[in-house]
N, C-alpha and C positions, 0 to 999 in steps of 0.2 A: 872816187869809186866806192870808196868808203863809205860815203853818204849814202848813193846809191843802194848799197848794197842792205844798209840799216832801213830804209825805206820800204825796200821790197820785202826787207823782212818783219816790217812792223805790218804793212799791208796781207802775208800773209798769214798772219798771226791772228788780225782781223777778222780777216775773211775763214779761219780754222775757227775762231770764236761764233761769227753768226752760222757756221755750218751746225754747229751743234747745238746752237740755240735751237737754231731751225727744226733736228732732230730730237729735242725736247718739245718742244711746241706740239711736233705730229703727235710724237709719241703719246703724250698728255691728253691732248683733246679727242684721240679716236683711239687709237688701241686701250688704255686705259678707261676710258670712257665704256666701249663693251666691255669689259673684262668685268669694271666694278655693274653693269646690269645684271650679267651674270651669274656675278655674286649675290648681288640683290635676289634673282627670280631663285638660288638655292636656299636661301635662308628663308624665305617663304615654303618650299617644299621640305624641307628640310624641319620646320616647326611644324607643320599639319603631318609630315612621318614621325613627329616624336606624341605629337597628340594621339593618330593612330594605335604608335604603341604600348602609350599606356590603359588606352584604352581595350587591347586586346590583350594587355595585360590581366587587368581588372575583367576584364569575360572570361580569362581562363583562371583565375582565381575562383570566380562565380561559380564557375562549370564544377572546380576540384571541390570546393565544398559542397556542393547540392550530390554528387557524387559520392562523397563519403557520407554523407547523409543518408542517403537510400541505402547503401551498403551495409549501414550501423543497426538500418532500421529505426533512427530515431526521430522520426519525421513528427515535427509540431502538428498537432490537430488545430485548426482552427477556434479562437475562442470562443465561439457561437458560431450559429448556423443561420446568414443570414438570407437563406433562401426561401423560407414562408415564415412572416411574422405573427406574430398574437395580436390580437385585438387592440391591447392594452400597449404594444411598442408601436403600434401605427404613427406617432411622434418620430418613432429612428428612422422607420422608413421614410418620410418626410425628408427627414435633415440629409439620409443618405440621396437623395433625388435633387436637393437644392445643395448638396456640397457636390454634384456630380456637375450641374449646371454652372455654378461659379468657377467650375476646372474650366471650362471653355468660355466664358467670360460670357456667358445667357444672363440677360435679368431675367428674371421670374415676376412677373403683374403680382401671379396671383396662385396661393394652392389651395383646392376645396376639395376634400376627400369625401365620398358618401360611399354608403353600400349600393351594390347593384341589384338590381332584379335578377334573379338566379332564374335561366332559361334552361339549363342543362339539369336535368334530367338522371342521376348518377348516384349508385346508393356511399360510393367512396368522398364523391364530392358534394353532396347534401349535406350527410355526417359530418365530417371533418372541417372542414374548409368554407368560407364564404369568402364569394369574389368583390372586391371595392375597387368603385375607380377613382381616378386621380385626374380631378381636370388642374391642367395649368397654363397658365396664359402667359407665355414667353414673349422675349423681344431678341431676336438675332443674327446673324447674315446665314445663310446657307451652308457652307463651310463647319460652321464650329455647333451647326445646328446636328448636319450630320455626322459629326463624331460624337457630339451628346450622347444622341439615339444607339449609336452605336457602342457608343459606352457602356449605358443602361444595359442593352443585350447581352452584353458579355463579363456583366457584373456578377456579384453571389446572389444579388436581390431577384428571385424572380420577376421579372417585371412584361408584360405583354403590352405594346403600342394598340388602342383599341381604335380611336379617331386619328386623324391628323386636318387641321385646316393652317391653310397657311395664304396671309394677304399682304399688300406691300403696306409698309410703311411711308405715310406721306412726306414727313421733314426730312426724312432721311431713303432713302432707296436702294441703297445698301445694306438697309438691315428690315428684318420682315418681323410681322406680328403672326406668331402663329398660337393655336389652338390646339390642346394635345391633351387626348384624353388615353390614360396609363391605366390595365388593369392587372389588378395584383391580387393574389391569394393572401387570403389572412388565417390563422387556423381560431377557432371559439372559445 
């Protein structure tokens, strides 16, 4: 009985062994299994909440300076005024129209600045000022065409869109050949 009884007890020894295999196995492959997704989807929210707040960080840094600025009254004047050029800088304005174009990745064909035939009529803008236009012969998808333009408008440079033509591009058809004539004040 002896034997017996060594027997049943190794058998249940056993079977106490694969029961908790068994409850490791479950345990491993599914509850552990969510738990580490879990972890995964917080450490992803969890770095786009720390990017957030350094970034509201650095905005509220922005804000307390610009704010003590006004307050101090020591606000920088701009180095120049580049909102109506002289004759003689027509080169800056160029380069600022072609560094405005390579922000949004525009090639530029071609830039031919002439003076315009002055229609208007004005003894402020006879006097002072003469109108030139700026033809330029772009290549680039619609998209970064209109943030160009949209750039230029709300630049220092005075700048007035006079034409616009725009035709597809053969090899490519994703990006267009447009025709864009710019008129700008110059002063004499």
């Amino acid at each position: 009985m002896n034997l017996n009884n060594m027997q049943l007890d190794k058998q249940k020894k056993i079977l106490i062994v694969i029961f908790f295999a068994l409850i490791i196995y479950v345990d491993s492959s599914f509850i552990l299994k969510a738990q580490r997704a879990g972890l995964k989807s917080l450490d992803s929210k969890i770095s786009r909440l720390n990017t957030d707040l350094v970034n509201l960080n650095s905005g509220l840094e922005n804000m307390r300076l610009s704010k003590s600025k006004l307050e101090s009254g020591e606000q920088k004047k701009a180095p120049r005024s580049l909102g109506i050029f002289s004759e003689g800088r027509i080169s800056e304005l160029l380069q600022e129209i072609s560094n405005t174009a390579n922000k949004f990745n525009i090639k530029i064909s071609q830039i031919r600045p002439s003076r315009a035939a002055s229609k208007e009529k004005g003894p402020s803008i006879q006097g002072k000022f003469v109108p030139m236009l700026i033809n330029l012969d772009l290549i680039s998808d619609y998209h970064s065409f209109g943030r160009f333009i949209q750039d230029l408008e709300n630049s220092l440079v005075f700048v007035e869109v006079q034409e616009l033509k725009i035709s597809t591009q053969l090899p490519d058809y994703m990006k267009q050949k447009v025709n864009l004539v710019l008129k700008a004040y110059v002063t004499k």
